[in-house]
N, C-alpha and C positions, 0 to 999 in steps of 0.2 A: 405516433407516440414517441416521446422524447426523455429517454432514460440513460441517466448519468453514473456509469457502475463505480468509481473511482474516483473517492474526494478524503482529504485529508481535514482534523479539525486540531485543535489544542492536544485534545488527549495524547496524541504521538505526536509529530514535526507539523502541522500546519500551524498557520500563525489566527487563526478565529473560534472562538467558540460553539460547539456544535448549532447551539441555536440560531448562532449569526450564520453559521455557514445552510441551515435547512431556509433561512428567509432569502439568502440570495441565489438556493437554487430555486424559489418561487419565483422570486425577482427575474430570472436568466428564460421563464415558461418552462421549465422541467412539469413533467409530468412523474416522475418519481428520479429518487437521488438512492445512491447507496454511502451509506460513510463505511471508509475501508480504512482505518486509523490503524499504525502497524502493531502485530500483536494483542489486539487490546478490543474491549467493544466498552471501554469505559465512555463514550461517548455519545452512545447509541439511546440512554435515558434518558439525556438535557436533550438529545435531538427529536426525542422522539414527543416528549413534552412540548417543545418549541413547536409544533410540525404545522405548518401553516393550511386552512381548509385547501383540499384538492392536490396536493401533493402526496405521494407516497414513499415512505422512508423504507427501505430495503438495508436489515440491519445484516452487515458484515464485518471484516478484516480483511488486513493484508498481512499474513503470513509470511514469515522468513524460513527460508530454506536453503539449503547448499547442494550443489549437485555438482562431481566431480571436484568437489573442491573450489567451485565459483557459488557464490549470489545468484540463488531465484527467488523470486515472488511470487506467492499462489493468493490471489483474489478468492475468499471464501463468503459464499452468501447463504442466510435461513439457515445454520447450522443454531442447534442447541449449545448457548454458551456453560452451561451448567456439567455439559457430559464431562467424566474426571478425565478420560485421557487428553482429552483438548484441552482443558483447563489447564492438567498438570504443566505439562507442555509449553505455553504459553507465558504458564509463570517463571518458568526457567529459563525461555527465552527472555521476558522480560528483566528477571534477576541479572543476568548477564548483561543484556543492553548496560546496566550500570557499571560492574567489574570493569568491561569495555571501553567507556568513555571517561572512566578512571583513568585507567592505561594510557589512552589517547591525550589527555588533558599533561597527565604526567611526563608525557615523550615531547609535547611543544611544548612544557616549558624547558626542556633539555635542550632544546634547538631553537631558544629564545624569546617566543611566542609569550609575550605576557597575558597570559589565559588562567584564569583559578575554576575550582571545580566550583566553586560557589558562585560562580559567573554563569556558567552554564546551568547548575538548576536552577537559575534564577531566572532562564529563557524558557528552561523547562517546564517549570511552574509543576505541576501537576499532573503532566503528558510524560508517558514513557518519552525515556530519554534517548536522541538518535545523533546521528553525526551530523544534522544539520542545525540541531542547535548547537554544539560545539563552531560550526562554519559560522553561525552569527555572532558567537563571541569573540571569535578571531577579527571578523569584520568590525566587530563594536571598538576592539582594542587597537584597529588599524593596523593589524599584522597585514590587512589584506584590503582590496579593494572593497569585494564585495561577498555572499556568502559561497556563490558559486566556484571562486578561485580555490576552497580548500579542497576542493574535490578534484585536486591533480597527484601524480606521485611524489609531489613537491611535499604536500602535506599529508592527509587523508583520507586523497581517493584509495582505491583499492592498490596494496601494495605499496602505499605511499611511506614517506621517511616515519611518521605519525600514526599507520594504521594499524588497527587491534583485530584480528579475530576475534570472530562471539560465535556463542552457542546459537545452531540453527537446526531446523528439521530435514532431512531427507526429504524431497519431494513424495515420493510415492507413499511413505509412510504418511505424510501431511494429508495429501491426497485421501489416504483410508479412514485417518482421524476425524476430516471431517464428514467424509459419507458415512462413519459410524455415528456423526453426531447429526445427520438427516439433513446437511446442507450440501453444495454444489461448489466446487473450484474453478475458477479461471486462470490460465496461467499471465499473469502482469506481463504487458511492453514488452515482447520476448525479443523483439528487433531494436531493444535499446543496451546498452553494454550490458555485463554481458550478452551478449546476442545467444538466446538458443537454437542450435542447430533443428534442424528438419526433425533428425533420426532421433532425437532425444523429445520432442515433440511426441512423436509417435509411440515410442515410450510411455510418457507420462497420460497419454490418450487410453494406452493400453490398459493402466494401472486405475479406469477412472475417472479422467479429468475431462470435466463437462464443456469448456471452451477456450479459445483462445483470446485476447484481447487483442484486437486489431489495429482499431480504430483509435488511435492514443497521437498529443502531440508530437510525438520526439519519432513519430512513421512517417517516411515519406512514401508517396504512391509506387515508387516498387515495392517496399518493405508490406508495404496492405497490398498488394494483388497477391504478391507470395504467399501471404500468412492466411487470404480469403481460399483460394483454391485450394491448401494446405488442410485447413478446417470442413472444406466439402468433402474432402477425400478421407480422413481422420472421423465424420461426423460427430464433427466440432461448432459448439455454437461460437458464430465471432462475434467480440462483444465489443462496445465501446465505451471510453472512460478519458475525464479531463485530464485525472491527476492530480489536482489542484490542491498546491498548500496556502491556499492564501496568496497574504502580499510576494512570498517567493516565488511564486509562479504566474504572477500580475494577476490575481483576480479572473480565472480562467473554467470557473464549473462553467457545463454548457457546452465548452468548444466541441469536444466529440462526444457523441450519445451512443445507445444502442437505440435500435429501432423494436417497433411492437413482438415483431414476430421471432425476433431472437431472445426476447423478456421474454415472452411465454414458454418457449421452449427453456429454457435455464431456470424460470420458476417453477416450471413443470417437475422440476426430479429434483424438486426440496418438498425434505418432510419436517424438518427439524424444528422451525419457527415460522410464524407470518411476517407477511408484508404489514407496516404497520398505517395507519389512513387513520381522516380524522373527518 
């Protein structure tokens, strides 16, 4: 079995529409896909509509969260999107996503950057709004090469001349949020910046958290033997996930998968929602 926990669609920062994005995880032989759109499961109805026979759509998110004052990402899957404390949550984090890329939008054009805010929703369209639509606008307007360059301290990456804090969740609280709404957490690319430490892993294990994701582009084979052995000691499912936004990430569902036996185990201790099949 070939399960993709980690794909972006329109609704947040990927550049396709979820329906495009559920035919070309048929197209890649997925045998089930999760869409993890940040914040949001706006996207989980067109996909699940679209769902082409013999694929199975495993409705999620990717949650933002801050811990010590850094960016993490909690993969949430089969949670109830209805229960109010997740809900609330979400929406505040969404609301600020906006605040945010106000701020952001505001600060390059201070430092030159011919970027209007109406440039960016206009990337946005209809998708919570992230800083990689801001990065495309910058690129549209030839501030920059491409969209990747804004995510230096030049612009804003993290701490950059241009970056905004936002409203995010506490891990462990996120973590309880969703096991109160009957779904299961993975922690995102923990070996990709920020990198989380071992001991804070173990933590958030404590606290909960049903896996790690391993298996992601941006690991290299020490970063996954680390994070495997880590996850046996922890009894942590390791999971794996493309990432994929679309054209920003070259068209990439597929590249890494989880396998049957860690699906099972990870949908095993979801109560919240089904898998959805057609």
């Amino acid at each position: 079995m070939r399960a993709d926990l980690h794909t972006h669609s329109d609704a947040s920062d990927g550049t396709e529409p979820p329906a495009g994005l559920v035919r070309r995880a048929a197209a890649a032989g997925l045998d089930a896909v999760a869409l993890t759109d940040h914040d949001t499961v706006a996207g989980i109805g067109p996909a699940a509509r679209a769902l082409p026979p013999g694929l199975a759509l495993v409705p999620g998110m990717e949650l933002s969260c801050r811990m010590n004052g850094r960016s993490v990402h909690l993969l949430a899957y089969l949670f109830d999107p209805a229960h109010p404390g997740l809900a609330e949550q979400t929406r505040r984090i969404r609301d600020d996503r906006v605040r945010r890329a106000r701020a952001m939008v505001a600060r390059l054009a201070g430092l030159g950057v011919p970027v209007t805010w109406e440039q960016v929703t206009a990337i946005a369209g209809a998708g919570v709004v992230g800083r990689p639509h801001i990065a495309r606008a910058m690129a549209e307007s030839g501030a920059i090469g491409s969209p990747a360059e804004a995510f230096t301290a030049q612009w804003i990456g993290d701490g950059g001349r241009a970056y905004v804090a936002r409203y995010a969740l506490e891990p462990a609280r996120a973590i309880w949020l969703v096991r109160e709404a009957g779904g299961v957490t993975v922690l995102a690319h923990p070996r990709c910046r920020p990198r989380v430490p071992a001991r804070q892993i173990a933590r958030l294990a404590a606290a909960g958290l049903a896996g790690v994701e391993v298996f992601h582009p941006d690991h290299g084979e020490p970063e996954r033997s680390a994070l495997l052995a880590l996850a046996a000691d922890l009894g942590l499912v390791a999971t794996g996930g493309s990432d994929d936004h679309g054209t920003l990430t070259g068209h990439r569902i597929g590249a890494e998968t989880t396998g049957g036996d860690a699906f099972a185990r990870l949908v095993s201790r979801a109560t919240g929602t089904g898998i959805v099949r057609r």
